[in-house]
C-alpha positions in Angstrom: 17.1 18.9 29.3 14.8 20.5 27.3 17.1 21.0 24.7 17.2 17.1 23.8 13.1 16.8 23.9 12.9 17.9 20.3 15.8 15.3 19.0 14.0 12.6 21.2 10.6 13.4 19.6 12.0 13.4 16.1 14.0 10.2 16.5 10.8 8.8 17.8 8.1 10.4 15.2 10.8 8.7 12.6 10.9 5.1 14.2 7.1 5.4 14.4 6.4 6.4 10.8 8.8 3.4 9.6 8.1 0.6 12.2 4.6 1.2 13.1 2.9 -1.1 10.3 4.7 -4.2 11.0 4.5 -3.5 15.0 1.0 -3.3 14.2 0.9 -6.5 11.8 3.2 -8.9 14.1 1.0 -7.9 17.3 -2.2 -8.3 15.2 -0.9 -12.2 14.1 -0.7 -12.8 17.9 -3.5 -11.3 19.3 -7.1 -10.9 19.4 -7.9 -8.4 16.4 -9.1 -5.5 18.6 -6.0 -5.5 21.1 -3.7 -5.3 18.4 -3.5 -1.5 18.0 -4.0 -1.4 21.7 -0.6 -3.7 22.2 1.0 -1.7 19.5 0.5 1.7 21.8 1.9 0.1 24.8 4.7 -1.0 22.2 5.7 2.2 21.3 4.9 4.2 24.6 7.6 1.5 25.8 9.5 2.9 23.0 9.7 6.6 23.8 10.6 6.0 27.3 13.6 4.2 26.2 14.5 6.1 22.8 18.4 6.2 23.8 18.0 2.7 23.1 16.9 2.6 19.7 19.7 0.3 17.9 20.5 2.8 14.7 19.8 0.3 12.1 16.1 0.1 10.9 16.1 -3.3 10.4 17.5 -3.8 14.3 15.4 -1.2 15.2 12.6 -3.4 14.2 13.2 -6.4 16.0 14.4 -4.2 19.2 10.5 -2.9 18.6 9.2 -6.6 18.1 10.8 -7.7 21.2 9.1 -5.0 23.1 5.3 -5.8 21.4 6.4 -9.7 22.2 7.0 -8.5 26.0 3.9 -6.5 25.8 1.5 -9.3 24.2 2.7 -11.6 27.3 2.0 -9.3 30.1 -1.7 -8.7 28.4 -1.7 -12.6 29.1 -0.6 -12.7 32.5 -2.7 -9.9 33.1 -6.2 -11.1 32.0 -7.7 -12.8 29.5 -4.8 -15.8 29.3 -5.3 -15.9 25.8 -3.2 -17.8 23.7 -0.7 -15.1 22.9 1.1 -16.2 20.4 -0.9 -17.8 17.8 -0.4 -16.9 14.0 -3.5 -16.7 11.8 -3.0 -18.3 8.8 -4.7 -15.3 7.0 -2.0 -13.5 6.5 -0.4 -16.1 4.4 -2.1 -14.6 1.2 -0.1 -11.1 1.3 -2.2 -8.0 -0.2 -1.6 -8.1 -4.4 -1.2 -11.9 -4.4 -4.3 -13.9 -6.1 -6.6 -15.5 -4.0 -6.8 -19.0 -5.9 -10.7 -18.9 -4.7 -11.6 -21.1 -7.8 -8.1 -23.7 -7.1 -9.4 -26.7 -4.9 -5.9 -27.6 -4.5 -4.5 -24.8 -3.2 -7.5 -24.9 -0.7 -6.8 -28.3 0.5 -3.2 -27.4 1.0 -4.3 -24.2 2.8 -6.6 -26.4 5.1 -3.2 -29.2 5.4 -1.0 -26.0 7.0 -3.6 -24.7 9.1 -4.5 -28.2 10.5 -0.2 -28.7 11.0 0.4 -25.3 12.4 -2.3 -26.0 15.1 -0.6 -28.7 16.2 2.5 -27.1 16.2 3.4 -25.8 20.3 3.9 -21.6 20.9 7.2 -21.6 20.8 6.9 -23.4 17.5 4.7 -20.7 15.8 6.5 -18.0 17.1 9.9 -19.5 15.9 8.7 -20.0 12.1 6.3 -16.5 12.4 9.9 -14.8 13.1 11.0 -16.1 10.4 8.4 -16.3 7.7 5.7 -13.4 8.4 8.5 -10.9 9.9 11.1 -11.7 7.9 13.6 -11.3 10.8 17.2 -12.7 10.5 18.4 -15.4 13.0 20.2 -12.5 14.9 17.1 -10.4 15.1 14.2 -13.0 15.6 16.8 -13.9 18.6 16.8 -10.1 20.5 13.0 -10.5 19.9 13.1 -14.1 21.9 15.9 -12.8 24.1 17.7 -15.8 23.2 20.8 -16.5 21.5 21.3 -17.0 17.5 22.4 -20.2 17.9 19.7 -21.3 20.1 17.3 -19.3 17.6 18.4 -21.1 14.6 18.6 -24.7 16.7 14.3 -23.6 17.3 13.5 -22.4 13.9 15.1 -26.2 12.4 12.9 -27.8 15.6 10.1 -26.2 14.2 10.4 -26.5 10.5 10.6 -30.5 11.4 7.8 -30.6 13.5 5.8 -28.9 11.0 7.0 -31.3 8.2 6.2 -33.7 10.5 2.5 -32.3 10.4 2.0 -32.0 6.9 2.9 -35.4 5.8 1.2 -37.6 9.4 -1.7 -35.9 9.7 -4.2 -36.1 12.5 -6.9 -38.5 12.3 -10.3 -36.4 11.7 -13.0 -37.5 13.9 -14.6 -39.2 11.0 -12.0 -41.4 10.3 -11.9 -41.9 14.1 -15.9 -43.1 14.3 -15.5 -45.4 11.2 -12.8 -47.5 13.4 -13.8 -50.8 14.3 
């Protein structure tokens, strides 16, 4: 047995060093800013316990490792704080390198239009397009992360891409519009 500790330890130290990052990101998206590297450890002590089950294939590797930080995230909820686990921050829209647009008042206002819409959207909603858009997981991957089927994934995404459309061109009624009702 002690002759497969140091393969187990360099399979993991490898799957760290490439996954940890985006573990880190996708759990910081969906919880409170301090938990995040807290939910990322539990992640990945998850992770060396069950190193024989690594999928070989970084890119399934990293939804294997998302679908542990997902189960993680919802057992912090149940636990204590019943948080709302799985919201996105809109923040991390503007990836680092990208300009800012601080001076374009249009590109505010449509920043402002998403955030209001993807409020509005349900959980499962945000998690479905975050999958998707901040993780850049395929339909077969952003599925193992749900523990759902492809099919069923892809069926959730299109739900959630409507509602969200939806969203953006009806939106809410702000309460000053509402007070200046008859």
């Amino acid at each position: 047995m002690r002759a497969l500790q140091p393969d187990r330890e360099t399979r993991f130290r490898a799957l760290y060093a490439q996954a940890y990052p985006d573990v880190l990101r996708f759990a910081a998206r969906r919880a409170h800013p301090s938990h995040a590297e807290d939910v990322a450890a539990d992640a990945f002590l998850v992770a060396w316990r069950r190193i024989d089950e690594v999928p070989p294939r970084h890119e399934d590797a990293r939804a294997w490792l998302f679908g542990i930080t997902r189960h993680c995230l919802l057992n912090a909820g149940r636990g204590g704080e019943r948080r709302q686990a799985l919201t996105v921050r809109l923040a991390a829209l503007t990836a680092a390198g990208e300009p800012t647009h601080d001076g374009d008042a249009d590109f505010v206002a449509q920043r402002v239009d998403v955030a209001a819409a993807w409020r509005r959207l349900s959980a499962a909603e945000q998690e479905a397009l975050a999958l998707h858009l901040f993780d850049d997981l395929t339909s077969p991957q952003a599925a193992r992360v749900l523990g759902i089927s492809a099919a069923s994934y892809r069926v959730r995404l299109l739900r959630a891409r409507r509602a969200l459309r939806q969203h953006l061109e009806h939106p809410a009624p702000t309460r000053v519009q509402l007070e200046n009702q008859p």
